[in-house]
TIVO-2410 file (N, C-alpha, C; in nm, 3 decimals):
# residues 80
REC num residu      c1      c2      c3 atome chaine
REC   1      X  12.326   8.655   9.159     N      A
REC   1      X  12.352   8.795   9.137    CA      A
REC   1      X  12.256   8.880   9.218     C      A
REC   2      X  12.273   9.000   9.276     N      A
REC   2      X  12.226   9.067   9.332    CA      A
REC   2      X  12.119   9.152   9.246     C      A
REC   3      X  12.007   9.208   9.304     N      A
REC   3      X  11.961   9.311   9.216    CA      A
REC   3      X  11.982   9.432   9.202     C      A
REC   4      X  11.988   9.553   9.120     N      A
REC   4      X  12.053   9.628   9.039    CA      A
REC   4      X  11.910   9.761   9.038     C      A
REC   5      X  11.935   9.811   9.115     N      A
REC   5      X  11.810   9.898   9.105    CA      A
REC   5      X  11.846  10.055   9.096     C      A
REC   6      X  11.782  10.141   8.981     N      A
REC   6      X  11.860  10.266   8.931    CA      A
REC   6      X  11.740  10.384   8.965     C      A
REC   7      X  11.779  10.490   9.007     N      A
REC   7      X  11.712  10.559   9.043    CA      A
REC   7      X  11.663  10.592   8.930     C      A
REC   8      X  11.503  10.647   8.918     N      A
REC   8      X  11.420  10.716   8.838    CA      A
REC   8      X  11.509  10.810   8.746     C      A
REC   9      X  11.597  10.876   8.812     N      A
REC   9      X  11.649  11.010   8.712    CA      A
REC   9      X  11.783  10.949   8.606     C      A
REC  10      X  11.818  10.802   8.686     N      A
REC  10      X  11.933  10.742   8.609    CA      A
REC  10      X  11.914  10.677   8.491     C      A
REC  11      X  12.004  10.760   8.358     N      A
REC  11      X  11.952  10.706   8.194    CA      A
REC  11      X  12.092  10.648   8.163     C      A
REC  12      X  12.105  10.550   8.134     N      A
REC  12      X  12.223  10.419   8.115    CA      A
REC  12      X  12.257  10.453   7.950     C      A
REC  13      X  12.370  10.444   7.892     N      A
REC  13      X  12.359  10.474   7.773    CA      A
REC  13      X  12.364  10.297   7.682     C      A
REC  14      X  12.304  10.303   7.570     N      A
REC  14      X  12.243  10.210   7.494    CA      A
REC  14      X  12.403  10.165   7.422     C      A
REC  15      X  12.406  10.023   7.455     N      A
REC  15      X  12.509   9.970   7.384    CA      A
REC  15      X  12.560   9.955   7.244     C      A
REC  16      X  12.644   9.950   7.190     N      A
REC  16      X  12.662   9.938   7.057    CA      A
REC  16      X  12.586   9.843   6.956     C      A
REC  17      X  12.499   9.896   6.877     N      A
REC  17      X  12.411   9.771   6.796    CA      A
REC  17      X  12.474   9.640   6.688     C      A
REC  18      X  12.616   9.687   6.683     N      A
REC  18      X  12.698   9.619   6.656    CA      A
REC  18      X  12.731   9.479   6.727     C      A
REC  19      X  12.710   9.466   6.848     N      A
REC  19      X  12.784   9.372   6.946    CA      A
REC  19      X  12.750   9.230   6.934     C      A
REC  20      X  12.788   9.161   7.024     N      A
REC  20      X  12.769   8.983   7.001    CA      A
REC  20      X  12.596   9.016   7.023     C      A
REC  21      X  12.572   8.888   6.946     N      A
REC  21      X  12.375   8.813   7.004    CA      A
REC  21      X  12.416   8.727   7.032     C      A
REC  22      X  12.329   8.696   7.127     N      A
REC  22      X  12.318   8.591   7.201    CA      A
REC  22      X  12.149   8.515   7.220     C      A
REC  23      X  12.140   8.434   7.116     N      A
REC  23      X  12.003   8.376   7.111    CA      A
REC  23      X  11.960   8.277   7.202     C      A
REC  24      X  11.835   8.354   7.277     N      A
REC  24      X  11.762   8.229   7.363    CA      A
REC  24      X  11.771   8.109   7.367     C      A
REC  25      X  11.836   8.041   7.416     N      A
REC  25      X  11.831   7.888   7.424    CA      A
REC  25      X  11.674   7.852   7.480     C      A
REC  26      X  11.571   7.939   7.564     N      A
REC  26      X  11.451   7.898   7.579    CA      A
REC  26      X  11.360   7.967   7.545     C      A
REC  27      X  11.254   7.945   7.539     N      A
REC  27      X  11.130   8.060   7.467    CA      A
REC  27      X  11.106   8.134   7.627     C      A
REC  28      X  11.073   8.079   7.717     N      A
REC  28      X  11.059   8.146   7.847    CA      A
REC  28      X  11.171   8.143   7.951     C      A
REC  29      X  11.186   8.256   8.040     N      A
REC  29      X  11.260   8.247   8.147    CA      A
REC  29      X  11.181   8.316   8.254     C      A
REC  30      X  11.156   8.142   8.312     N      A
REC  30      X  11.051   8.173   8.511    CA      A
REC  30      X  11.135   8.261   8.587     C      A
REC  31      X  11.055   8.329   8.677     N      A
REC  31      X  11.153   8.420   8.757    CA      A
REC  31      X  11.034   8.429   8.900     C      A
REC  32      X  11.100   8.429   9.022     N      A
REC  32      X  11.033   8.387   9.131    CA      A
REC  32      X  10.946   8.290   9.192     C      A
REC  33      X  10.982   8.263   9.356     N      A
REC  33      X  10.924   8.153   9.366    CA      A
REC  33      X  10.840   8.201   9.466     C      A
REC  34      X  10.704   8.056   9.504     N      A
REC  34      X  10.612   8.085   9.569    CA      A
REC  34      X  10.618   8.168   9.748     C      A
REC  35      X  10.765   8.169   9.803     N      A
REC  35      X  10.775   8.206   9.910    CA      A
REC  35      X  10.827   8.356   9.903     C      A
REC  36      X  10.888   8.427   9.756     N      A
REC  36      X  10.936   8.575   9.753    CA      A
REC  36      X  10.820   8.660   9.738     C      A
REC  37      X  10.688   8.676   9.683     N      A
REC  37      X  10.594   8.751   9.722    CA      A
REC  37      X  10.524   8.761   9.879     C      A
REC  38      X  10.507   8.689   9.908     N      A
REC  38      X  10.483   8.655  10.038    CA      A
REC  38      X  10.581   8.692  10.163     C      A
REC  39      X  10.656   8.686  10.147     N      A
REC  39      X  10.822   8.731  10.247    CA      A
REC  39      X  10.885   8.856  10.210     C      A
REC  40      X  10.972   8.827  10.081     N      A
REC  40      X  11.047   8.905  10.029    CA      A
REC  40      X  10.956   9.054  10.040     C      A
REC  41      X  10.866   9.035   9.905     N      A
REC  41      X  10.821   9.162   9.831    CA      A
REC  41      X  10.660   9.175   9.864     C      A
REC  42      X  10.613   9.183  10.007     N      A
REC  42      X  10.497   9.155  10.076    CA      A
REC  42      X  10.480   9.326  10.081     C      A
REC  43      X  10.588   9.386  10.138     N      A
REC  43      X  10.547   9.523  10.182    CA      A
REC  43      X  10.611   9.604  10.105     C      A
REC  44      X  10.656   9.627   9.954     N      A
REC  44      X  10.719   9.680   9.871    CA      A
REC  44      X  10.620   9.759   9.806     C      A
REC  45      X  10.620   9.923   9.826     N      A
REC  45      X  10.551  10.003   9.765    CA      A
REC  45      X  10.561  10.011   9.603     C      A
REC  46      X  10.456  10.067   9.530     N      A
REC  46      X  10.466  10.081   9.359    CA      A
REC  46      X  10.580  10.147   9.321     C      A
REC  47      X  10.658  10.250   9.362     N      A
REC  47      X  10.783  10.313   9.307    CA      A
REC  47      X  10.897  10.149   9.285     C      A
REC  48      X  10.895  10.056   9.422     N      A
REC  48      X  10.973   9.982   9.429    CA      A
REC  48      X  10.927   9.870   9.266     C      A
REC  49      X  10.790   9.835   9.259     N      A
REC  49      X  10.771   9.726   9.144    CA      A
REC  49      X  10.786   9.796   9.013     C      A
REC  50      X  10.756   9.943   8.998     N      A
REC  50      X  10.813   9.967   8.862    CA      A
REC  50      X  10.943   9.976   8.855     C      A
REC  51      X  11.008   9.996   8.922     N      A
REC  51      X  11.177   9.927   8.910    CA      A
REC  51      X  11.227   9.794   8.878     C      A
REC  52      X  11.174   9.660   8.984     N      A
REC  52      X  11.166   9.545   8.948    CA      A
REC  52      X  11.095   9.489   8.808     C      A
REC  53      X  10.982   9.581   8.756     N      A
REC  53      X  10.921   9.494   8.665    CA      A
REC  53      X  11.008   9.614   8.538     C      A
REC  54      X  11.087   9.706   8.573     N      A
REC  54      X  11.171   9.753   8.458    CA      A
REC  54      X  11.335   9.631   8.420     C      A
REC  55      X  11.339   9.600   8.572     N      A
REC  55      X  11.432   9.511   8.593    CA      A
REC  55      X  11.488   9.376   8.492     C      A
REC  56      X  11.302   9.299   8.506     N      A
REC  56      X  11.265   9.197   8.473    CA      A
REC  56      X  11.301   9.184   8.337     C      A
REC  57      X  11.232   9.336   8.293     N      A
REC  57      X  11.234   9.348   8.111    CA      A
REC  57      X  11.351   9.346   8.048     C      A
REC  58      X  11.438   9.393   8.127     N      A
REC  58      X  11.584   9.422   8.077    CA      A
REC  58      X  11.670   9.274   8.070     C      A
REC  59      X  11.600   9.169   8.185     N      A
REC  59      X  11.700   9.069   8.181    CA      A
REC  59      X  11.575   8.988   8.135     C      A
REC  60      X  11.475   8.981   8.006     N      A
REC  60      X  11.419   8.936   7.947    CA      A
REC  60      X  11.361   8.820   8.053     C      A
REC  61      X  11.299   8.847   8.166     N      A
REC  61      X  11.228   8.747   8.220    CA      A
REC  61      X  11.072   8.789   8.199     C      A
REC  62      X  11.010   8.637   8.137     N      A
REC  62      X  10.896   8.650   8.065    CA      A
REC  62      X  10.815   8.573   8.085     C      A
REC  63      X  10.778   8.515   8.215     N      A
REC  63      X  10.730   8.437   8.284    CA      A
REC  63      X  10.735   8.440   8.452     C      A
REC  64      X  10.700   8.572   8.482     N      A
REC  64      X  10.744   8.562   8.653    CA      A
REC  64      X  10.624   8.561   8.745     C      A
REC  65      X  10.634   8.478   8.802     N      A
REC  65      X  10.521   8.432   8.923    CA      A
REC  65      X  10.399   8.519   8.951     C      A
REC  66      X  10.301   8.510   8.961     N      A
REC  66      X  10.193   8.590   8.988    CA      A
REC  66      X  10.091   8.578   9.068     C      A
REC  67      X  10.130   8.548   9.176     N      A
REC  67      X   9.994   8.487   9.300    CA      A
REC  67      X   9.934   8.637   9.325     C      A
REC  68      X   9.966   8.740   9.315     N      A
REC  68      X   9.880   8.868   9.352    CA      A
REC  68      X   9.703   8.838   9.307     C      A
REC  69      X   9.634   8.856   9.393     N      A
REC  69      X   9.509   8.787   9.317    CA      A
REC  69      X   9.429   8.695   9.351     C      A
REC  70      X   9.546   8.597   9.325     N      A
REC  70      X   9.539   8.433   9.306    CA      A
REC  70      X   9.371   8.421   9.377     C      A
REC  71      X   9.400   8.432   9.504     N      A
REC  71      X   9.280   8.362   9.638    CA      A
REC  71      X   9.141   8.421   9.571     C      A
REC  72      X   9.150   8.571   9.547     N      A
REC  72      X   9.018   8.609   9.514    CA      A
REC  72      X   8.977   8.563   9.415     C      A
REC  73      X   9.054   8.509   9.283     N      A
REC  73      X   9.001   8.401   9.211    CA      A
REC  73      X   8.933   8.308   9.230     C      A
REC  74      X   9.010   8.201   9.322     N      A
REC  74      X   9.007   8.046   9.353    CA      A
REC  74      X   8.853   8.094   9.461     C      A
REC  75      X   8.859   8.189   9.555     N      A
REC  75      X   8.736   8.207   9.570    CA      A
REC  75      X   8.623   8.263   9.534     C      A
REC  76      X   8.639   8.317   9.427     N      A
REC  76      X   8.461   8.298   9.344    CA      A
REC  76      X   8.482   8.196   9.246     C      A
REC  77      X   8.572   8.140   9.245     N      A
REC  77      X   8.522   8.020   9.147    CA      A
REC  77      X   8.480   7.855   9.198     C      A
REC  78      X   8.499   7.868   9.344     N      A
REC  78      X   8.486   7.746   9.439    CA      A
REC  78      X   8.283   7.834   9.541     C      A
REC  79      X   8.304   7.944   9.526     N      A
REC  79      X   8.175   7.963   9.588    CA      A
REC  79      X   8.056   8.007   9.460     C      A
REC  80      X   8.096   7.950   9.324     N      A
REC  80      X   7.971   7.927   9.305    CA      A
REC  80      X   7.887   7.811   9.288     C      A
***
């Protein structure tokens, strides 16, 4: 599926609370892999990730990749 991205001013109206559930078959759902930060979403300004990480929430992904960081970790914890 493609992604679905709504402009700031666009308010979606809230579905009927009535409707089918549909219960998690998993406690987590991973979302991205080690080559889409790096390629994909390397030069994607903050307007663009609060969209994606509004994205994420909506299609309950609750586990998505996080190398932002990563190196400056792995290096103060290898140079002390």
């Amino acid at each position: 599926t493609g992604l679905f991205v709504l402009d700031a001013d666009t308010t979606l109206p809230l579905p009927p609370s009535d409707g089918p559930v549909r219960p998690r078959q998993l406690s987590q759902s991973y979302y991205l892999n080690v080559c889409t930060p790096g390629y994909s979403l390397a030069f994607v300004d903050w307007d663009y990730w609060q969209k994606h990480i509004d994205w994420m929430a909506l299609n309950g992904i609750n586990l998505p990749l996080a190398l932002t960081g990563e190196e400056w970790v792995w290096s103060q914890v290898w140079s002390e």
